[in-house]
C-alpha positions as CSV (number, residue, x, y, z in Angstrom):
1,X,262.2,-72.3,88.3
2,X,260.9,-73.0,91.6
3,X,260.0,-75.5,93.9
4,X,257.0,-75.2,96.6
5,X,257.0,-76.4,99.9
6,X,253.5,-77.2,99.8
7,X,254.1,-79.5,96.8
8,X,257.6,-80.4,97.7
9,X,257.1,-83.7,95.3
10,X,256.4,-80.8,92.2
11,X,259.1,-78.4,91.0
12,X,258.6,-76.0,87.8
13,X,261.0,-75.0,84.8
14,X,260.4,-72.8,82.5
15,X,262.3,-72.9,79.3
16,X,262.6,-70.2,76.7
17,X,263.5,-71.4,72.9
18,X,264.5,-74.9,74.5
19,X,266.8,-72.9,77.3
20,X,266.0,-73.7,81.0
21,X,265.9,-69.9,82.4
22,X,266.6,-68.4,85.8
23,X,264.4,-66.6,87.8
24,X,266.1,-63.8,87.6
25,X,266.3,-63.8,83.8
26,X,262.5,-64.4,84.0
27,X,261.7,-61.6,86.2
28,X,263.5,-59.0,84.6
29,X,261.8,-60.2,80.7
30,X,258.1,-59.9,81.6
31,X,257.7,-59.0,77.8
32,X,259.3,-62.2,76.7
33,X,256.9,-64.2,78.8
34,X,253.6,-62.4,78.1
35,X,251.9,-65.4,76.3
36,X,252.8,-68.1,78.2
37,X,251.2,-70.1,80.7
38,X,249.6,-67.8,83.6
39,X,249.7,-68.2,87.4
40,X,246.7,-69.4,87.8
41,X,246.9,-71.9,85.1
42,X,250.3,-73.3,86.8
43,X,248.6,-73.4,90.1
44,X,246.0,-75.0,88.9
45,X,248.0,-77.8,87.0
46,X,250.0,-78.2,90.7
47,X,246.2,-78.8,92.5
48,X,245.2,-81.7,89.8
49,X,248.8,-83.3,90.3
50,X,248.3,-83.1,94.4
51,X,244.4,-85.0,93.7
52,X,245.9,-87.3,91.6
53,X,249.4,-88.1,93.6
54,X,250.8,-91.4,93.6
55,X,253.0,-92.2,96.4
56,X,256.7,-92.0,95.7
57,X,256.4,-90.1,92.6
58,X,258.4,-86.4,91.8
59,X,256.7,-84.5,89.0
60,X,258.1,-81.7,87.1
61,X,256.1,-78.6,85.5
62,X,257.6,-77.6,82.2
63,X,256.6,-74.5,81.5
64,X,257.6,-73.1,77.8
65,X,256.5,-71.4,74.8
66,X,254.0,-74.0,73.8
67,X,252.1,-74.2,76.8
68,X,252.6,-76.7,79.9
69,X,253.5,-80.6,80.0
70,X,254.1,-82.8,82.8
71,X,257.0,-85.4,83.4
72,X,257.2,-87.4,86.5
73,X,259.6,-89.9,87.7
74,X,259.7,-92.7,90.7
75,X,262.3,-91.2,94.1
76,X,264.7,-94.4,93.3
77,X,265.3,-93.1,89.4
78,X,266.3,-89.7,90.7
């Protein structure tokens, strides 16, 4: 859903039943979203990721309905 510019090597999504959503579509369902992941539980999934960092690598947030998982991928595969 977004991308940080003080973790410009970590973006988020945040799917709903399997659907990557929008923003928009996010902000204007808070009652869909209640039991997902929280803020704080995002941000502090992004700090362990920026301790951890290996050089060259991208990683990507998922956010869904069964919590929060991590991909990551090298710059030249992307």
């Amino acid at each position: 859903m977004s991308q940080y510019p003080e973790h410009s090597y970590i973006k988020t999504e945040t799917y709903h039943k399997g659907k990557l959503v929008t923003k928009e579509y996010f902000d204007s369902n808070p009652e869909v979203f209640s039991n997902y992941p929280t803020t704080e539980q995002i941000l502090n999934v992004k700090n362990q990721i920026g301790l951890t960092k290996e050089p060259e690598v991208y990683y990507t947030i998922i956010i869904s309905e069964f919590g929060i998982s991590i991909e990551d991928s090298k710059e030249a595969s992307r």
